[in-house]
MARFIDREN-807208 format. One line per field, with one value per residue: residue in three letters; x, y, z of N, C-alpha, C in turn. Coordinates in Angstrom, 3 decimals, padded with zeros to 6 digits, always signed. Layout:
// residues N
rest: c(ALA,...)
n_c1: c(X,...)
n_c2: c(Y,...)
n_c3: c(Z,...)
ca_c1: c(X,...)
ca_c2: c(Y,...)
ca_c3: c(Z,...)
c_c1: c(X,...)
c_c2: c(Y,...)
c_c3: c(Z,...)
***
This chain:
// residues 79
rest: c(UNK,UNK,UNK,UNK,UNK,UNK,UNK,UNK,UNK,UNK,UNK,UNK,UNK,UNK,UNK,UNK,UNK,UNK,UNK,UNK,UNK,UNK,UNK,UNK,UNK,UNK,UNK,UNK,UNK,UNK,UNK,UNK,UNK,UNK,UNK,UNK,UNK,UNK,UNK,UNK,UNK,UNK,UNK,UNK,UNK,UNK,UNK,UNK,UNK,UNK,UNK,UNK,UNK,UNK,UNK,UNK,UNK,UNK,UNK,UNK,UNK,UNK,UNK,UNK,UNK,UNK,UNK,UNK,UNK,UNK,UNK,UNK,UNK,UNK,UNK,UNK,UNK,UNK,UNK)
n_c1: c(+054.014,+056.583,+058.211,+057.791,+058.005,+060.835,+061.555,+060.808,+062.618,+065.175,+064.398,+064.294,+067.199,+068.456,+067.328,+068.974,+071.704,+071.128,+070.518,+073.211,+074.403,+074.200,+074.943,+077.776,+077.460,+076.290,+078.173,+080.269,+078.680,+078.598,+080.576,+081.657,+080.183,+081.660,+083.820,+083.758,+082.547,+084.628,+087.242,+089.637,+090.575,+091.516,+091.794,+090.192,+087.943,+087.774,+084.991,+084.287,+085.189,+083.796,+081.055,+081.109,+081.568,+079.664,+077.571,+078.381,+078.365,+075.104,+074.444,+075.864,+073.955,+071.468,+072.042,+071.916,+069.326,+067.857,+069.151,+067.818,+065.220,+064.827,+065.413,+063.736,+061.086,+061.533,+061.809,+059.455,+057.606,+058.367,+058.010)
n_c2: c(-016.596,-017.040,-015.481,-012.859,-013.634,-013.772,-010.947,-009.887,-011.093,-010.005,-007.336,-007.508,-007.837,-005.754,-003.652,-005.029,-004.310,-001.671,-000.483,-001.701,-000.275,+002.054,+003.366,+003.797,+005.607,+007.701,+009.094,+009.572,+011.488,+013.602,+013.931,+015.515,+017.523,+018.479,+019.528,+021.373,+023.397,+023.148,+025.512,+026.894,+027.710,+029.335,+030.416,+029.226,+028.333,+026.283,+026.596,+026.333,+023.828,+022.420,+022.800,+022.561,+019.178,+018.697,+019.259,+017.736,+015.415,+015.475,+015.338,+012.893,+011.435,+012.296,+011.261,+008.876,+007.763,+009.282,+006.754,+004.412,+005.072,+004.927,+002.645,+000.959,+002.062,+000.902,-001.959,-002.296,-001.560,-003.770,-005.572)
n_c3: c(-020.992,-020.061,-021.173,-019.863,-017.061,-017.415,-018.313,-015.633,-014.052,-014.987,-014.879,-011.664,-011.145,-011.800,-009.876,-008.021,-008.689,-009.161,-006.426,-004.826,-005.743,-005.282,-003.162,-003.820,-006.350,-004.808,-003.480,-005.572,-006.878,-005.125,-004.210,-006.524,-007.083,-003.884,-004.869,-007.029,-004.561,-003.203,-001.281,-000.168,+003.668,+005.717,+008.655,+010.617,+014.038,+016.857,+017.166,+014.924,+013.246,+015.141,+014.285,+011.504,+011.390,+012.785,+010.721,+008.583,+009.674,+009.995,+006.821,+006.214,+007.419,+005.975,+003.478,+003.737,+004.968,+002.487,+001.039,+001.960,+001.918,-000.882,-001.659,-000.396,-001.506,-004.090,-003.529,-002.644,-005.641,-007.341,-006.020)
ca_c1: c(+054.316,+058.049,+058.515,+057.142,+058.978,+062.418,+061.463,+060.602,+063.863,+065.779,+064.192,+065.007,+068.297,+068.646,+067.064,+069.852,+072.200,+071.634,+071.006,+073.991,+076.028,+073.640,+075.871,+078.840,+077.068,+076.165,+079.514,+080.566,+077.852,+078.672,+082.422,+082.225,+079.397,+081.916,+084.978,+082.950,+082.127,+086.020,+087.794,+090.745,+089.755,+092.654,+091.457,+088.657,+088.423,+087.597,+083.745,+084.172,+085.531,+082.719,+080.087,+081.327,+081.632,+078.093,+077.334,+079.399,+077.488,+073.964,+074.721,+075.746,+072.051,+070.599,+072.079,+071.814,+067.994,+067.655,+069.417,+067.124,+064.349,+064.919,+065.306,+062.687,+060.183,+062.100,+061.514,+057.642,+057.417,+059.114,+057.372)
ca_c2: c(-016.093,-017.346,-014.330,-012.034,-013.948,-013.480,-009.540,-009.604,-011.777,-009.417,-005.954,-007.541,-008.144,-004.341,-003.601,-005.342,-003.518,-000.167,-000.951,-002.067,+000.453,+003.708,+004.716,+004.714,+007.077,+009.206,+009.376,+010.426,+012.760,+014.405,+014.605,+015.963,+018.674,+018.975,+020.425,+022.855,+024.515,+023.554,+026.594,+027.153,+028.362,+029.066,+030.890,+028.077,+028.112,+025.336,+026.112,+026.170,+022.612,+021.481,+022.831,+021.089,+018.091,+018.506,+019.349,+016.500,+013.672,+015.362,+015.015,+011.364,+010.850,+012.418,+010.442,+007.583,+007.855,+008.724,+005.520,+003.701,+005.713,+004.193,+001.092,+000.553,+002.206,+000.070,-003.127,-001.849,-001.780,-004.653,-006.642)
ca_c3: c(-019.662,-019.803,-021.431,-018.768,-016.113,-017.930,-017.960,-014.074,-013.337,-015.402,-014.068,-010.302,-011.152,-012.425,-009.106,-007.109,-009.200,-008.637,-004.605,-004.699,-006.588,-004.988,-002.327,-004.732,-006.826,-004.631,-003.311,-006.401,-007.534,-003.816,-004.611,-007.808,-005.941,-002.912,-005.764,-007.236,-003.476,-002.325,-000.880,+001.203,+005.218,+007.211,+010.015,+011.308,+014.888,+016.810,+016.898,+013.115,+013.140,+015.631,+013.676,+010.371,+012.072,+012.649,+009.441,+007.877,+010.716,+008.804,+005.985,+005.855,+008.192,+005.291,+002.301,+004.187,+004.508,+001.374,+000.299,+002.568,+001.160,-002.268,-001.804,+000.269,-002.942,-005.269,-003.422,-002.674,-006.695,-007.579,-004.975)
c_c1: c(+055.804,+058.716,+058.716,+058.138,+060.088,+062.460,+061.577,+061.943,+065.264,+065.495,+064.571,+066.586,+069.223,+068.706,+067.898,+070.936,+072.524,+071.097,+072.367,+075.125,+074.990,+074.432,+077.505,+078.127,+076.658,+077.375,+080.265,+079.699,+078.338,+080.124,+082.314,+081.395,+080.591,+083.037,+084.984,+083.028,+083.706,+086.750,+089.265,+090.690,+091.005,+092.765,+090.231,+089.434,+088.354,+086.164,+083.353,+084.014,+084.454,+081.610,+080.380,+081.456,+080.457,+077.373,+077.579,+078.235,+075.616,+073.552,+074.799,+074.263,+071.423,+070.983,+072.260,+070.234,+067.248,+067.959,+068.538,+065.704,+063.937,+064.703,+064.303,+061.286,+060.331,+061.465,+059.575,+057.108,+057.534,+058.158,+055.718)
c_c2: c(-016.210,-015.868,-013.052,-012.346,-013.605,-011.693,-009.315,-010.208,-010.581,-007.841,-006.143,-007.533,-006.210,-003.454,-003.549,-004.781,-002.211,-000.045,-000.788,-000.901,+002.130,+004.500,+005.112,+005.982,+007.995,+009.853,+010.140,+011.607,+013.589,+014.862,+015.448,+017.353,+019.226,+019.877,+021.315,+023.900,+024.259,+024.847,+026.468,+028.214,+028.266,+029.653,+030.246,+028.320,+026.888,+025.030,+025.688,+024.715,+021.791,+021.537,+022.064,+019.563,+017.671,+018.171,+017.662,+015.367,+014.273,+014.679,+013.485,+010.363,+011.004,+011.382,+008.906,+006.729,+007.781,+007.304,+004.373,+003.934,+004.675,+003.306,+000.474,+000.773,+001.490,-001.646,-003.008,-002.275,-002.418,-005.538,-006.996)
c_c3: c(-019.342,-019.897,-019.961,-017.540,-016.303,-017.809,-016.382,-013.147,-014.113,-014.852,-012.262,-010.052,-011.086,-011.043,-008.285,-007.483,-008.373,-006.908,-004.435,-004.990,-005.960,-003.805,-003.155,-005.855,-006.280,-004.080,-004.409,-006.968,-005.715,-003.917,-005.827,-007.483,-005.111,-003.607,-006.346,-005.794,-002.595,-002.198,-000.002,+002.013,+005.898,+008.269,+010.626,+013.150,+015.349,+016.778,+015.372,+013.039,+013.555,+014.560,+012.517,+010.597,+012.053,+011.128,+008.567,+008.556,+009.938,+007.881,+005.934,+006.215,+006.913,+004.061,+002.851,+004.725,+003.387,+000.452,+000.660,+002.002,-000.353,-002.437,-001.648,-000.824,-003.722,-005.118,-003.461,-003.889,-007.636,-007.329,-004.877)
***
């Protein structure tokens, strides 16, 4: 059973890991996404601006759910 334990102390650890390190990756998988669809806009007005703004405050709701999302399965399966 030592065994077993050393697996389950080692898969939690893995666990706390990628927790830990999941909003830098998605940060980067989202940057390396946002450079592909970069453009240059130089006639934005200012509803333009609001609406991206919007957009932008989404967005972070959503990958910030999802990160919550995850974790929350992870510990579920773990646990």
């Amino acid at each position: 059973m030592d065994d077993m334990e050393e697996y389950i102390d080692i898969l939690d650890e893995c666990i706390k890991l990628l927790d830990e390190n999941a909003n830098v990756l998605n940060d980067i998988d989202y940057s390396l996404q946002s450079e592909k669809e970069d453009a240059l806009v130089t006639d934005l007005t200012k509803n333009d601006l609001v609406e991206m703004a919007h957009e932008v405050s989404d967005s972070s709701k959503i990958k910030k759910a999802e990160h919550d999302f995850v974790r929350r399965l992870l510990e579920k399966n773990s646990g």
